[in-house]
VEXGU-543794 format. One record per residue (C-alpha): x, y, z. Coordinates in steps of 0.5 Angstrom, whole numbers, plus 500, padded with zeros to 3 digits. Example, Ala and Ser with C-alpha at 12.3 -4.5 7.8 and 13.67 -1.06 7.14 Angstrom:
! VEXGU-543794
xx->525, yy->491, zz->516;
xx->527, yy->498, zz->514;
! end
This chain:
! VEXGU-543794
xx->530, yy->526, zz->403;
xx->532, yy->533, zz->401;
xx->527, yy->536, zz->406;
xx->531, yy->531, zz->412;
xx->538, yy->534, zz->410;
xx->535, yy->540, zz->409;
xx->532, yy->539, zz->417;
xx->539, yy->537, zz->419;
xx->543, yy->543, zz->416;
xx->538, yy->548, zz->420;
xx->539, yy->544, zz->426;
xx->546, yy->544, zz->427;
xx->546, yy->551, zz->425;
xx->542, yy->553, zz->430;
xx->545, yy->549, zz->435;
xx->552, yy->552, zz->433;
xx->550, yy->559, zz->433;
xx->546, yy->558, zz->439;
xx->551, yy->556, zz->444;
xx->546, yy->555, zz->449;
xx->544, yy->548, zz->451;
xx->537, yy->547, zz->456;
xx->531, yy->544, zz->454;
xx->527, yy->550, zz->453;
xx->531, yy->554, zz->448;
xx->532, yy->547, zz->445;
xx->524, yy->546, zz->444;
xx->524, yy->553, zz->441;
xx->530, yy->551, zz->436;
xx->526, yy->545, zz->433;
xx->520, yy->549, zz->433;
xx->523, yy->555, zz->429;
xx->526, yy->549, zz->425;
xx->520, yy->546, zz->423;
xx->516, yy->552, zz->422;
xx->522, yy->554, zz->417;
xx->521, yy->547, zz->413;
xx->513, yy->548, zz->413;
xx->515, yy->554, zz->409;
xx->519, yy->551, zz->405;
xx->514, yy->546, zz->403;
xx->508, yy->551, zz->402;
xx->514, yy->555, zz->397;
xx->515, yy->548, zz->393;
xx->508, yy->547, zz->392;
xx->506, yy->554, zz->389;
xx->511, yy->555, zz->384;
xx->516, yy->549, zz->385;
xx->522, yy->554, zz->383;
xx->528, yy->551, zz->384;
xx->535, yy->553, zz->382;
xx->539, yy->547, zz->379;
xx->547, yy->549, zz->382;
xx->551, yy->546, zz->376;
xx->558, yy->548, zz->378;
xx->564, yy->545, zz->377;
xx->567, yy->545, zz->384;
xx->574, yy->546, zz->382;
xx->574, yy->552, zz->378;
xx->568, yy->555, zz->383;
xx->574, yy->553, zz->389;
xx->579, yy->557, zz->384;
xx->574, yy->563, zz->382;
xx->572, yy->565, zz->389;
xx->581, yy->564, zz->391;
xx->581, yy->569, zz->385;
xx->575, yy->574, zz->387;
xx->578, yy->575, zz->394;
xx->585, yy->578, zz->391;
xx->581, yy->582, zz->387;
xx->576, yy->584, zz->392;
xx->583, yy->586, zz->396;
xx->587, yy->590, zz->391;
xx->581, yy->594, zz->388;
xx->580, yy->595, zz->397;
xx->587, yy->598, zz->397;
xx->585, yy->602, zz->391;
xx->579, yy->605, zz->393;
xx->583, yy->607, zz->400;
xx->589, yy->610, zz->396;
xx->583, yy->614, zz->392;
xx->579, yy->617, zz->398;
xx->586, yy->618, zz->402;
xx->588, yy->622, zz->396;
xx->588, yy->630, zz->397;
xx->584, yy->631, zz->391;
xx->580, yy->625, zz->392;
xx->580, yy->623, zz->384;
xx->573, yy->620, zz->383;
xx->571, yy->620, zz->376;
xx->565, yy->617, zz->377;
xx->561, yy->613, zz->370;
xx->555, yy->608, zz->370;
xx->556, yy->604, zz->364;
xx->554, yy->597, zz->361;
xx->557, yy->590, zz->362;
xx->555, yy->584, zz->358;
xx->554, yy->577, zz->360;
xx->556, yy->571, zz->357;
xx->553, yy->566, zz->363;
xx->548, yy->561, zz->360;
xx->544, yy->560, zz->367;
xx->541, yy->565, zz->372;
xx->546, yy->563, zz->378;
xx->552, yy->564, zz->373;
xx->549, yy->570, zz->372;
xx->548, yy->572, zz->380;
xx->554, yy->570, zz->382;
xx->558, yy->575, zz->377;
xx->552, yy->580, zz->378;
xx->554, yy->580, zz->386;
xx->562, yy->579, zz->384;
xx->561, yy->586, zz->381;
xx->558, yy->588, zz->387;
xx->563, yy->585, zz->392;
xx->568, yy->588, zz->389;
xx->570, yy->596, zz->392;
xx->568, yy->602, zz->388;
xx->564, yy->598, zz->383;
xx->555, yy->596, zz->384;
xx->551, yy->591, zz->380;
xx->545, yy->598, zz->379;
xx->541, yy->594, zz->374;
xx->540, yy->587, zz->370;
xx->537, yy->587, zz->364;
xx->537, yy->581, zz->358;
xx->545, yy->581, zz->357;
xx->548, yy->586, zz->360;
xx->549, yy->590, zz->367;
xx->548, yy->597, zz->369;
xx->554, yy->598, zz->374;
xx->557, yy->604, zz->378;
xx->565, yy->605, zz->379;
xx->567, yy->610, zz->383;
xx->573, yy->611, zz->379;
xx->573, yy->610, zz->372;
xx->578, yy->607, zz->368;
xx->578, yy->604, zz->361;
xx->582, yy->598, zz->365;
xx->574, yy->597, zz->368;
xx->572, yy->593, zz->363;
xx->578, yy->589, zz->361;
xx->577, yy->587, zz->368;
xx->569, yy->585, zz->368;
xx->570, yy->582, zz->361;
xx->576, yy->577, zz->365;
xx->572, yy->576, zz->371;
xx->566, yy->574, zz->366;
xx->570, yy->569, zz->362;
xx->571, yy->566, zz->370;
xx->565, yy->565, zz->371;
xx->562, yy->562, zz->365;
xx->567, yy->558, zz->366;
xx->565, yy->555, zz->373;
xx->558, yy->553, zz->370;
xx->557, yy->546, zz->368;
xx->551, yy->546, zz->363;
xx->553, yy->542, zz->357;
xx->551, yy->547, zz->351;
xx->545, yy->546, zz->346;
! end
C-alpha cells in the first residue's frame, strides 16, 4: 500500500513539473517512476532502515512559521553586518547541546541551525554540535537553546 502511494507521489510530481504532455515523455515518466520504486524496494530489503515522522503537526506547523521570522531577521543582520564599512565579523566555532530524543528531531535542529544566515551545523557528535557563526554574540546561544526547546517540543515520542 506504501509503495502505491508512494507511485502516485512520484507520478503527480512528474507530471506537474513536466508540464509536457505527449505519450513519449509520458512512457519516459513512468518508466523513471518505476525504476525509482525498484529502488526503493531493493533499498528496504538490504537495510530495512526506515525513519519513523512522529511529530506533532500543530507545533511542526508553528516551529516552521516561527523558524522563517528567524531566518528573516538574522538575513537582515547578516546584510547590515557585511554593509557595514568595518565589516565586524567576529567569527567562533562553538559547541550546542541537543536535547532531541529521535534522529529526525535531531535533523531537523541540526539544519534549522544551518537555514539560518551566518551560523553552519560543522559537525555532529553524541549530544552536541559543532556550529560556525559568522558574527558571534553571547545572544548565540540563548538563541540555539530557544530553538532547541522548539524543536524537542514538536517531537511526539512518549518518553521511556
Amino acid at each position: 500500500m506504501r509503495l502505491v502511494g508512494y507511485a502516485v507521489i512520484l507520478s503527480s510530481l512528474w507530471l506537474l513539473w513536466s508540464g509536457i504532455y505527449k505519450s513519449l515523455l509520458i512512457m519516459f515518466g513512468a518508466g523513471s517512476v518505476l525504476l525509482v520504486l525498484l529502488i526503493t524496494i531493493r533499498m528496504n530489503r538490504v537495510d530495512g532502515d526506515r525513519i519513523q515522522i512522529e511529530l506533532n503537526p500543530l507545533n511542526f506547523f508553528g516551529y516552521i512559521c516561527w523558524l522563517m521570522v528567524e531566518i528573516a531577521k538574522c538575513n537582515i543582520r547578516v546584510t547590515k553586518t557585511i554593509l557595514t564599512f568595518s565589516m565586524p565579523i567576529k567569527q567562533k566555532l562553538f559547541e550546542v547541546p541537543y536535547t532531541q530524543r529521535t534522529d529526525l528531531g535531531q535533523v531537523i535542529f541540526a539544519n534549522s541551525i544551518t537555514l539560518t544566515p551566518g551560523t553552519v551545523t560543522v559537525e555532529t557528535e553524541d549530544g552536541q554540535f559543532l556550529v560556525h557563526a559568522l558574527s558571534y554574540s553571547h545572544d548565540d546561544l540563548e538563541a540555539l537553546a530557544d530553538m532547541d526547546r522548539r524543536v524537542s517540543k514538536i517531537e511526539t515520542l512518549a518518553r521511556t
